[in-house]
Backbone as CSV, one residue per row, in Angstrom:
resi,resn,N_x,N_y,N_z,CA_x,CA_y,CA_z,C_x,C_y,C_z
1,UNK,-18.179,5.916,14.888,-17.588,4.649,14.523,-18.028,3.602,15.553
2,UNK,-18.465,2.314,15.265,-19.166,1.403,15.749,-17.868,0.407,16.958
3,UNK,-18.346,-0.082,17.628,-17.037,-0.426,18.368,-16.374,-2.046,17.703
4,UNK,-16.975,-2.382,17.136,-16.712,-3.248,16.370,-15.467,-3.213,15.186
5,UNK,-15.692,-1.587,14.985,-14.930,-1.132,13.506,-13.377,-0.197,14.309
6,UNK,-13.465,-0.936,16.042,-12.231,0.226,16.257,-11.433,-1.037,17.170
7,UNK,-9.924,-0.803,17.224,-8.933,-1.342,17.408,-8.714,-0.415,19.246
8,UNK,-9.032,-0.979,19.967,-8.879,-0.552,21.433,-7.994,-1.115,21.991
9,UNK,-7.539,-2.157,22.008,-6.546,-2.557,23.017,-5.145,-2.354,22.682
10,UNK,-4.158,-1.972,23.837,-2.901,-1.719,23.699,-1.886,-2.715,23.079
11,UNK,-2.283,-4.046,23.377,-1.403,-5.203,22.345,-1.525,-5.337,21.200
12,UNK,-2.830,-5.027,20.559,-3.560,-5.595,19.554,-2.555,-3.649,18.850
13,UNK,-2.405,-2.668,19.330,-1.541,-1.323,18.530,-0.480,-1.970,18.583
14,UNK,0.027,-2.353,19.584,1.549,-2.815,19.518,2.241,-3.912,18.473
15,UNK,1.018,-4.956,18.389,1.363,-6.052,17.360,1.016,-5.261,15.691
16,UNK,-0.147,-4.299,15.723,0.200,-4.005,14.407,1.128,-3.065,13.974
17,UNK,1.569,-1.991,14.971,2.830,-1.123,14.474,4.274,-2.269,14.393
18,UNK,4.033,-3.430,15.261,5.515,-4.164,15.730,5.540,-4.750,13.831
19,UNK,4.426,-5.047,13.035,3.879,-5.241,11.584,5.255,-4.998,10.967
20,UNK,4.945,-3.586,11.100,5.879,-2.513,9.555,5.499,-2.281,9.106
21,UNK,4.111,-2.597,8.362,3.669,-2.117,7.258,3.328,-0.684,7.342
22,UNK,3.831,0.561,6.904,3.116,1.522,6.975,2.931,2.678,5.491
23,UNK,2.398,3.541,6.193,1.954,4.718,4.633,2.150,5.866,5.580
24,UNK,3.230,6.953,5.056,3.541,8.240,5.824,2.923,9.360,4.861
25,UNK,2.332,10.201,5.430,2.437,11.814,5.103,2.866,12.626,5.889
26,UNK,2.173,13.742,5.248,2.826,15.176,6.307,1.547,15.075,7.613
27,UNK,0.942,15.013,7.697,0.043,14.963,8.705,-0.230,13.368,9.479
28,UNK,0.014,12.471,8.735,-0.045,10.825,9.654,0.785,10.384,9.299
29,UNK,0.899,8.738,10.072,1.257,7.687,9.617,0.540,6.773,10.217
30,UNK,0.380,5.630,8.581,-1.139,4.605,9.111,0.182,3.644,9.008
31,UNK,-0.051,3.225,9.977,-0.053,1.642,10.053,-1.153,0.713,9.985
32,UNK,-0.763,-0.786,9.203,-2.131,-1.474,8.323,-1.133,-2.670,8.900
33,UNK,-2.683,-3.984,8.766,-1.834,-5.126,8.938,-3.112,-6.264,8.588
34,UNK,-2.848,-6.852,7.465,-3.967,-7.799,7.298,-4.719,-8.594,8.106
35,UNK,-5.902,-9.001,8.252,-6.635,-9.551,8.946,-7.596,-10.989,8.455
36,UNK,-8.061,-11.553,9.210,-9.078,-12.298,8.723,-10.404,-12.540,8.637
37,UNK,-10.708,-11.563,9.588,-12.137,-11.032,9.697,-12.928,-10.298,8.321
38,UNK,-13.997,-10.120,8.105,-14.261,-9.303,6.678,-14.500,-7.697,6.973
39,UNK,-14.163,-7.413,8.295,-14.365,-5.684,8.249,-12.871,-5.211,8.524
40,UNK,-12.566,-3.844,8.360,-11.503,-3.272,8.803,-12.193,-2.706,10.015
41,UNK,-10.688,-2.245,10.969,-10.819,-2.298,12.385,-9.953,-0.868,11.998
42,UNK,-9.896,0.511,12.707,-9.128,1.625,12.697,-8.983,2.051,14.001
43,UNK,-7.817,2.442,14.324,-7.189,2.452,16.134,-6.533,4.532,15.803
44,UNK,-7.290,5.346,16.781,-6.023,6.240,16.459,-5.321,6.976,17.336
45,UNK,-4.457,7.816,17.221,-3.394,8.225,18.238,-2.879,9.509,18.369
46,UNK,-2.840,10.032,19.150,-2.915,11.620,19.014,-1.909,11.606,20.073
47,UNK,-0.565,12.170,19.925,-0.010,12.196,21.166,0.591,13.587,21.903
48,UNK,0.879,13.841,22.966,0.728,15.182,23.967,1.322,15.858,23.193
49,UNK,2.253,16.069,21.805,2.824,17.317,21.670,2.031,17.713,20.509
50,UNK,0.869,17.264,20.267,-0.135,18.602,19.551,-1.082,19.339,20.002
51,UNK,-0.920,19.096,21.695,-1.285,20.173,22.270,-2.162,20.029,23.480
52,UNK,-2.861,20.758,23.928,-3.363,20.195,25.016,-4.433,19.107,24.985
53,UNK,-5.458,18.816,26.126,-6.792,17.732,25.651,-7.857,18.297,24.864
54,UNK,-8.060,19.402,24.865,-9.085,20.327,24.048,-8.974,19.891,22.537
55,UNK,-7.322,20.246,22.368,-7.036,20.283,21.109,-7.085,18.802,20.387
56,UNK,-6.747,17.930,21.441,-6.059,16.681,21.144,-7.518,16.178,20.751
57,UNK,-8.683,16.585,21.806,-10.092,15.390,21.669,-10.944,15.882,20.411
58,UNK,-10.722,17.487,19.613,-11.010,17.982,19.029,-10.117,16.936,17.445
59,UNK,-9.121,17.153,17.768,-8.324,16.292,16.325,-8.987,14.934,16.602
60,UNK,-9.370,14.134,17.479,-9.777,12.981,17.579,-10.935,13.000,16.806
61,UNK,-11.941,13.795,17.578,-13.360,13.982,16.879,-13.027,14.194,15.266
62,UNK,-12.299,15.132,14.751,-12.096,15.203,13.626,-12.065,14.065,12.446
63,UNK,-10.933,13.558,12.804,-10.600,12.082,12.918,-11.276,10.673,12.412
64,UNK,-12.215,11.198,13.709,-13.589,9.950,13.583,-14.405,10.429,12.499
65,UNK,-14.628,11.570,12.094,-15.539,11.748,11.259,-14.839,11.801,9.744
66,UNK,-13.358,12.175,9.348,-12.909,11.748,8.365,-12.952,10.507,7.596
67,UNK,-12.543,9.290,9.024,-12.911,8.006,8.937,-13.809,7.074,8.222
68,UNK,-14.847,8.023,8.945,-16.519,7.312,8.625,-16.533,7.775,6.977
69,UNK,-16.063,8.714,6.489,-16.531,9.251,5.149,-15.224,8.450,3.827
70,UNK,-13.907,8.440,4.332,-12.858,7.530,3.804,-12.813,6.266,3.913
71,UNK,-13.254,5.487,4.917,-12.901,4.261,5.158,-14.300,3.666,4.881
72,UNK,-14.311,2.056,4.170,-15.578,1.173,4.097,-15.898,0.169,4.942
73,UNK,-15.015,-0.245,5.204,-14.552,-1.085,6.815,-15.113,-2.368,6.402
74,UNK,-15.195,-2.294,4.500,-15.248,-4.027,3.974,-13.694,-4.789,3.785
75,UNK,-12.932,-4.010,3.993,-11.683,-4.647,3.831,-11.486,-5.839,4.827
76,UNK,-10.294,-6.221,4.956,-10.094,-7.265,6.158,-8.569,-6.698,6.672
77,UNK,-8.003,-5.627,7.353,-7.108,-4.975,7.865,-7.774,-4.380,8.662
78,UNK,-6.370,-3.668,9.615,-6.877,-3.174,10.756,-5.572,-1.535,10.805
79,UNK,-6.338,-0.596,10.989,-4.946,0.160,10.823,-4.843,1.490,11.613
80,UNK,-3.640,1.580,12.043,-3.368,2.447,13.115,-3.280,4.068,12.523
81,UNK,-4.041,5.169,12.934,-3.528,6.099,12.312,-3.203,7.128,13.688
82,UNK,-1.620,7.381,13.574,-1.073,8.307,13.836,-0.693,9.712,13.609
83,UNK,-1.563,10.881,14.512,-1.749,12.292,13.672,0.052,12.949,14.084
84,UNK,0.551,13.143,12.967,1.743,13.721,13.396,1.140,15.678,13.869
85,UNK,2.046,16.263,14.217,1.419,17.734,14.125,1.317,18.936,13.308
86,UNK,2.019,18.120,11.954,1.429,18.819,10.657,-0.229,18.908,10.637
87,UNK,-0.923,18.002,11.488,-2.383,18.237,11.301,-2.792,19.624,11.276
88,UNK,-2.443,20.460,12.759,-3.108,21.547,13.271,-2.942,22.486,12.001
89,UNK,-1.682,22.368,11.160,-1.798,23.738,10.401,-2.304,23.507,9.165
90,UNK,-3.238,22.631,8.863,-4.460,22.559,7.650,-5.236,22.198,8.000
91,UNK,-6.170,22.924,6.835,-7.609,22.512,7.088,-8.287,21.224,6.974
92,UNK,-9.556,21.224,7.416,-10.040,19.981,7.796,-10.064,19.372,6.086
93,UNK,-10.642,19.808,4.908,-10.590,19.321,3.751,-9.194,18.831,3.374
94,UNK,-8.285,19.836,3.533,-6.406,19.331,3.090,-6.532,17.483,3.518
95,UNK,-6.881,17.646,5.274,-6.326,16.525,5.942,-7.483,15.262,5.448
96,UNK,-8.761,15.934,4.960,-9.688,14.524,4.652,-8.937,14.069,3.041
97,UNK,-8.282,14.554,1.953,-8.236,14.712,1.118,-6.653,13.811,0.973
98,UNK,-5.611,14.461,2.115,-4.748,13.265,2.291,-4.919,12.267,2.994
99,UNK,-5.655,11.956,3.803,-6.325,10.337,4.304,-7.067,9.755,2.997
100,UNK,-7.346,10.223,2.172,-7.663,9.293,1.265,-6.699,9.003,0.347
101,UNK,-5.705,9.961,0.244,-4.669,9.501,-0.378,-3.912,8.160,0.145
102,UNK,-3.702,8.391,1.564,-3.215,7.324,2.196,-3.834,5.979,2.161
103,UNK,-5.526,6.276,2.235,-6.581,4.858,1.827,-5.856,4.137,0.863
104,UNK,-6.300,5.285,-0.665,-5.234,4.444,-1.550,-4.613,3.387,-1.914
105,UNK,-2.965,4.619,-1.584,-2.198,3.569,-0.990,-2.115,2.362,-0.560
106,UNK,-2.917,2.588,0.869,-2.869,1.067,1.631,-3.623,0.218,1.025
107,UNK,-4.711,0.166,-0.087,-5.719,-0.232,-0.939,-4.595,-1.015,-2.197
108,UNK,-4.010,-0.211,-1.892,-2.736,-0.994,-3.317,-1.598,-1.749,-3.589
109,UNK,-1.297,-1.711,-1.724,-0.275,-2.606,-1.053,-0.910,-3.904,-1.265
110,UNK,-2.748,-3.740,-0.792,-3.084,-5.362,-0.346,-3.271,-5.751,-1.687
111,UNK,-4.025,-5.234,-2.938,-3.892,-5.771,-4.347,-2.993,-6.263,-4.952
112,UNK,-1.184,-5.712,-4.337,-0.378,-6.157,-5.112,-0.137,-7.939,-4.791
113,UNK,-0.857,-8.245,-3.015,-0.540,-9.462,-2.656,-1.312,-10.290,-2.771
């Protein structure tokens, strides 16, 4: 993922979770928040209780590469995805298969506005 297409700074997570807008499953929760730019921006978050850094940089990597194959990054949002630790106990297809469910979703929030 290009650094252009990723959400790095700690204010810029804080102002879009502080949003609301979100989409839950068993394995994430994205937080989305419209933008004005013409690409989407994706920030994500893995936090210490799914396990150690092995595991954690491994779900990251994962992650990034789900991303690149779900996301078009023509939208104009920016969105936070949070791996809850339903991740570890499915497979990598389950979890690419509900991130697109979640795409969706967030794909249908911005149509309705």
């Amino acid at each position: 993922m290009k650094k252009e297409f990723r959400v790095l700074k700690n204010y810029e997570f804080s102002s879009i979770i502080q949003n609301r807008q979100f989409v839950k499953s068993s394995s994430f929760v994205c937080y989305f928040q419209k933008r004005k730019l013409d690409h989407a921006r994706v920030g994500i978050s893995v936090g210490k209780k799914l396990g150690n850094a092995v595991c954690r940089n491994k779900v990251k990597r994962q992650l990034r590469s789900i991303v690149n194959d779900v996301f078009t990054f023509e939208e104009g949002y920016d969105v936070i995805i949070i791996v809850r630790p339903a991740y570890t106990n499915k497979s990598f297809e389950e979890n690419k298969n509900e991130m697109k469910e979640n795409q969706n979703r967030i794909n249908k929030r911005f149509l309705k506005k």
